[in-house]
C-alpha positions in Angstrom: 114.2 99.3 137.5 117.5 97.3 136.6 118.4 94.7 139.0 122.6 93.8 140.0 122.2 90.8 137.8 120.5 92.9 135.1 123.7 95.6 135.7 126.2 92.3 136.1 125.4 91.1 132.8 125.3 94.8 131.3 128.9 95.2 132.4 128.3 98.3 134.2 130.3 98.9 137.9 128.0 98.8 140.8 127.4 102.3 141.9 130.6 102.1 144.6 132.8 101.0 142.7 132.4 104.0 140.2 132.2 106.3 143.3 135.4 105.2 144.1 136.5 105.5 140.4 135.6 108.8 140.1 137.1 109.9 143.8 140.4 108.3 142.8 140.4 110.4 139.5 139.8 113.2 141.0 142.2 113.3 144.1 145.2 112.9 142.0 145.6 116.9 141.3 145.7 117.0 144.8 148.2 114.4 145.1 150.1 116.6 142.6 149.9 119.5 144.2 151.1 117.9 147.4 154.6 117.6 145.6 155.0 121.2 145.2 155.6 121.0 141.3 156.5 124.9 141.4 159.5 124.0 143.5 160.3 120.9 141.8 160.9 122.8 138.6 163.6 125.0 139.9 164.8 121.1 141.7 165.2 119.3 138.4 166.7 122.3 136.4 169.5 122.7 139.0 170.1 119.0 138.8 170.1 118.5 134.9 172.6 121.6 134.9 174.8 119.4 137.7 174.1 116.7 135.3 175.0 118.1 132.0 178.4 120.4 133.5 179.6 117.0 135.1 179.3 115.2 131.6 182.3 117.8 130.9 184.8 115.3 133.0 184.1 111.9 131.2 185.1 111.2 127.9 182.0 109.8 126.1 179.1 111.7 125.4 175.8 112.7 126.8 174.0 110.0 128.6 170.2 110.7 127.9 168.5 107.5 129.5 171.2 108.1 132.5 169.4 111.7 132.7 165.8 110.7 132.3 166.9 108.2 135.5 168.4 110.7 137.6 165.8 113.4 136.9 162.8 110.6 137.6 164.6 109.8 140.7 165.1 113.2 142.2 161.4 114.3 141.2 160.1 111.3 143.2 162.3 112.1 146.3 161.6 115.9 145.9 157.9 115.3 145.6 158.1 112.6 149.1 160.0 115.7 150.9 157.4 117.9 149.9 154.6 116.1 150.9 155.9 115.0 154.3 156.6 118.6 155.2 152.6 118.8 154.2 152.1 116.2 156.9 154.0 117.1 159.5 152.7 120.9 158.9 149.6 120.0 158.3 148.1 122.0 161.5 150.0 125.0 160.8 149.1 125.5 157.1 145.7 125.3 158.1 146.6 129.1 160.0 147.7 130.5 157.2 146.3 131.8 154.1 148.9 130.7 152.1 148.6 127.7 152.8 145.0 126.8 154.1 144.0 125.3 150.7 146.1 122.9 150.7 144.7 119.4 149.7 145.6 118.5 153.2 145.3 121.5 155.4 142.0 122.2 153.9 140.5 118.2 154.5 140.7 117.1 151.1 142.9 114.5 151.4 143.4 112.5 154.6 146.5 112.3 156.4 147.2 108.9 156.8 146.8 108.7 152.9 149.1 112.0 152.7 151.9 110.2 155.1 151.9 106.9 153.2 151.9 108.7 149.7 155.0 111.1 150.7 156.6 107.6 152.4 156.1 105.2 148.9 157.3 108.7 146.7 160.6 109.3 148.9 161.6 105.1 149.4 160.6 104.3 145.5 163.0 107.5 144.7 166.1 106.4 146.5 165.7 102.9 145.5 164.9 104.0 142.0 168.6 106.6 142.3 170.6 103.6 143.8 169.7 101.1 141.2 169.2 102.9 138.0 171.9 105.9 138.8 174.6 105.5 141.7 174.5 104.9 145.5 175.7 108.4 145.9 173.2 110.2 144.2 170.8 108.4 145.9 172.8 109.1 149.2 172.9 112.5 148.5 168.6 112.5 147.9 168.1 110.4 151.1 170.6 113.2 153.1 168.3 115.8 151.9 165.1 114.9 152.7 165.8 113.9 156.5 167.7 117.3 157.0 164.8 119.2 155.0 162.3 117.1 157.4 163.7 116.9 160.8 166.7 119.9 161.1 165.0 122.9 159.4 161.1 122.0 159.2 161.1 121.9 163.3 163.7 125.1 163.7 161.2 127.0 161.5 159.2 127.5 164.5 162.1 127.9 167.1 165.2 130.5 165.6 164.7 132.7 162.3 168.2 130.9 161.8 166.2 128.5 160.1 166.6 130.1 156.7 170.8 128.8 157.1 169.9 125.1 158.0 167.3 125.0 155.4 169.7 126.3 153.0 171.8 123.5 152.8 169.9 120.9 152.5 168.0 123.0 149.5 171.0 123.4 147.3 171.9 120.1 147.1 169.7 118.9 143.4 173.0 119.8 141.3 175.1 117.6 143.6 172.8 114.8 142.9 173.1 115.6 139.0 176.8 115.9 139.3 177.2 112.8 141.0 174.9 110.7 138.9 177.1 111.8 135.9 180.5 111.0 137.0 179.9 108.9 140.5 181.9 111.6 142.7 181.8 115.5 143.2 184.7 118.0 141.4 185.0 121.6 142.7 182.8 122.1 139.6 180.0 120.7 141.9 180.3 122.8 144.6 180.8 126.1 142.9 176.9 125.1 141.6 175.9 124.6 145.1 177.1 127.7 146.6 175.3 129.3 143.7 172.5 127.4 144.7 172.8 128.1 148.6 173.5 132.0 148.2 169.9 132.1 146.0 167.9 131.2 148.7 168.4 133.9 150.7 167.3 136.6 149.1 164.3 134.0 147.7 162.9 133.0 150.8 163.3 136.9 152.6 161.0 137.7 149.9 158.2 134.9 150.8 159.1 135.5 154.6 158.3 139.4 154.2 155.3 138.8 151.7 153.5 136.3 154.5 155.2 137.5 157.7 151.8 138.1 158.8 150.5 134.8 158.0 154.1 133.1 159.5 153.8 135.0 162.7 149.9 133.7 162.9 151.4 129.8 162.7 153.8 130.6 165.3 156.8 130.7 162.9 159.9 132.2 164.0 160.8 133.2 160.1 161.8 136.9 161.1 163.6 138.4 164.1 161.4 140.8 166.1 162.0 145.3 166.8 165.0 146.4 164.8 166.8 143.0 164.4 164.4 142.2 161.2 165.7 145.3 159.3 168.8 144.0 159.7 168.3 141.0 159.5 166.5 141.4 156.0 169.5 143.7 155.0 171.8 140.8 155.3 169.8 138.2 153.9 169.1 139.8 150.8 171.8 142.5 149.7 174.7 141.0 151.1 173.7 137.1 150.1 172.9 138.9 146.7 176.5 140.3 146.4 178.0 136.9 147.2 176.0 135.4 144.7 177.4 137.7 141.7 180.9 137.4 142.7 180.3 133.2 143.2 178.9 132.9 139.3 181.9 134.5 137.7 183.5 131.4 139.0 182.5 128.9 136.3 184.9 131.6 133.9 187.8 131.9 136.1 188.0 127.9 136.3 187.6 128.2 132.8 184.2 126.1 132.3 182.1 128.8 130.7 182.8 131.5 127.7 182.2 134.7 127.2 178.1 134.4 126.9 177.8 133.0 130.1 180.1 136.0 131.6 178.5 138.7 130.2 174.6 136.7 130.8 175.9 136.2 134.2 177.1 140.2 134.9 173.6 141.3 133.4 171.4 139.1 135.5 173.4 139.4 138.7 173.2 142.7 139.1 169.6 143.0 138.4 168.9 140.5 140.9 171.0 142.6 143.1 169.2 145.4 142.2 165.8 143.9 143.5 167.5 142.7 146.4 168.9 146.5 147.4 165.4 148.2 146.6 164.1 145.6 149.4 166.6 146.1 151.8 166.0 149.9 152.2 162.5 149.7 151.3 161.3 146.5 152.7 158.2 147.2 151.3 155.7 144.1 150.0 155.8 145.9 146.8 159.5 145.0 147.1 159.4 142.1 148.2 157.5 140.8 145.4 159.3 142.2 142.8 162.7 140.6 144.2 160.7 137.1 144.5 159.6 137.7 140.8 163.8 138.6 140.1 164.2 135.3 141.7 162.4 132.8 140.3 163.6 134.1 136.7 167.3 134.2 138.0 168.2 130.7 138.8 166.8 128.5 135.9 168.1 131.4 133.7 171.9 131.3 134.7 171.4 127.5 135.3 170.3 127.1 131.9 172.9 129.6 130.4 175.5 127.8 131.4 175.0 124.5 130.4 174.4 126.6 126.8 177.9 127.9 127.0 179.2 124.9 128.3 183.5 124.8 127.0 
C-alpha cells in the first residue's frame, strides 16, 4: 500500500484535498441556480433594450465593451438579490413544493455559505457598475436590491399588496441600461419601465394562482381570501393587461419606433391580453398557465422588437 511520501512524490492530492476538489466542482450548479438564471434572462434583456434605445440620444455609436460592463454588473447584482431572498426564505421554500429543492431549502448548500455568496455577488456588482459604468447605474442596482429584499420580500407574508411594492423595484433593469448609456434617465426610460411594471402583474397572478396552494402552506399572503381574490385576480391581470397595450404604443407616438414595432406591438398585446381575459373569467390553473406561458414570450419579444426597429 502507497505511503503519503510515496503519494507526495507521485504528485497525487491527499484524499481531502480531492474530496474537497470534487465538492467545490460540484456545488457550483447549485450556486447557479441560487441566482435564479430564468429570471436573470428576462433582467439582462430589459437592460440591453434600456441600453441600446438610450444609445439613440448620444451622438457616437454603439458602445459594446460599455455593454458587456453594464450587463456583467447587473447579472452580478441580480444574482446577489436572488440569492439573499434564498436566505432570508430559506425556511419557507422548504414548505413549498415549488421551492423545496432548492440548493438551500433542501440542505445542499449551507446557509452561511448561501449569505456570504449572495453578499460578495451583490457588493462586487455595484462596485463593478460604479467603476466600470456610472455611479447611477450602480445607484439604481443597489436601490433595487434593498427594496426587493427588505420592502416586498417581508410584505409577501403580510398584504397581497405585495405584488405593487415588488413591482417597482422589478422594473427597474432598463433604467439601469438607460442610465449606463447616457448617465441620466429621458422619458424614453420610463415609458420602458412602465412597460416593465405593468408586465408583472398579469406574470406573477399567474405563479400566484398556479402555487396558491403551496403559498398559502408558507404562510404567504399572495392572494386575498372569499370573493376579494376574483377580483382581485380580475384586476391584476385584465385590467394591468390593458394598460400594458395602450403603454407600448408609446415608443410610436414619441416617435422612437416604426411601423414593425407598431404592428409587432398590436399583435402581441392583444394576445397577451387575450390570456390574461381567459384567466380572469376562468381562473382556472389551465389558465393560469397558459397566460404565464403568454408571458414569458411577451416581454423579451417586444423588448427585443424594439431595439430591431429602433428610428
Amino acid at each position: 500500500m502507497a505511503t503519503e511520501p510515496t503519494i507526495a512524490l507521485l504528485n497525487v492530492p491527499p484524499i481531502a484535498e480531492r474530496t474537497r476538489a470534487i465538492r467545490f466542482f460540484a456545488a457550483i450548479p447549485d450556486y447557479w441556480a441560487l441566482t435564479k438564471p430564468e429570471v436573470n434572462f428576462l433582467i439582462l434583456v430589459t437592460t440591453f433594450a434600456g441600453f441600446y434605445l438610450a444609445l439613440g440620444t448620444k451622438p457616437h455609436g454603439f458602445a459594446a465593451m460599455l455593454a458587456l460592463h453594464t450587463l456583467l454588473g447587473t447579472l452580478l447584482m441580480a444574482g446577489g438579490t436572488g440569492t439573499l431572498n434564498q436566505f432570508i426564505e430559506r425556511s419557507f421554500d422548504a414548505q413549498m413544493r415549488r421551492t423545496a429543492r432548492r440548493p438551500l431549502a433542501s440542505g445542499r448548500l449551507k446557509a452561511p455559505h448561501v449569505f456570504w455568496f449572495g453578499i460578495a455577488s451583490s457588493v462586487v456588482g455595484a462596485v463593478y457598475l460604479a467603476l466600470a459604468v456610472n455611479v447611477l447605474a450602480s445607484l439604481l442596482a443597489v436601490i433595487t436590491l434593498l427594496s426587493y429584499l427588505f420592502l416586498y420580500t417581508p410584505l409577501k407574508r403580510k398584504t397581497p399588496l405585495c405584488t405593487l411594492m415588488g413591482a417597482f423595484p422589478g422594473a427597474v433593469p432598463p433604467l439601469i441600461g438607460w442610465a449606463a448609456a447616457c448617465g441620466r434617465l429621458d422619458a424614453g426610460a420610463w415609458v420602458l419601465y412602465a412597460l416593465v411594471f405593468l408586465w408583472q402583474f398579469p406574470h406573477f397572478m399567474a405563479i400566484a394562482w398556479l402555487y396558491r396552494e403551496d403559498y398559502a402552506r408558507a404562510g404567504y399572503l399572495v392572494l386575498p381570501a372569499g370573493q376579494q381574490r376574483d377580483r382581485f385576480a380580475i384586476w391584476q391581470s385584465l385590467v394591468a393587461s390593458l394598460a400594458l397595450l395602450a403603454v407600448s404604443f408609446i415608443p410610436v407616438i414619441m416617435g422612437e419606433s416604426g411601423l414593425v414595432y407598431s404592428v409587432a406591438a398590436l399583435i402581441c398585446g392583444s394576445i397577451f391580453l387575450y390570456y390574461s381575459t381567459h384567466f380572469a373569467f376562468r381562473r382556472s390553473n389551465v389558465a393560469a398557465r397558459q397566460l404565464l406561458t403568454a408571458s414569458i414570450v411577451y416581454l423579451p419579444l417586444v423588448f427585443m422588437l424594439m431595439t430591431l426597429d429602433k428610428k
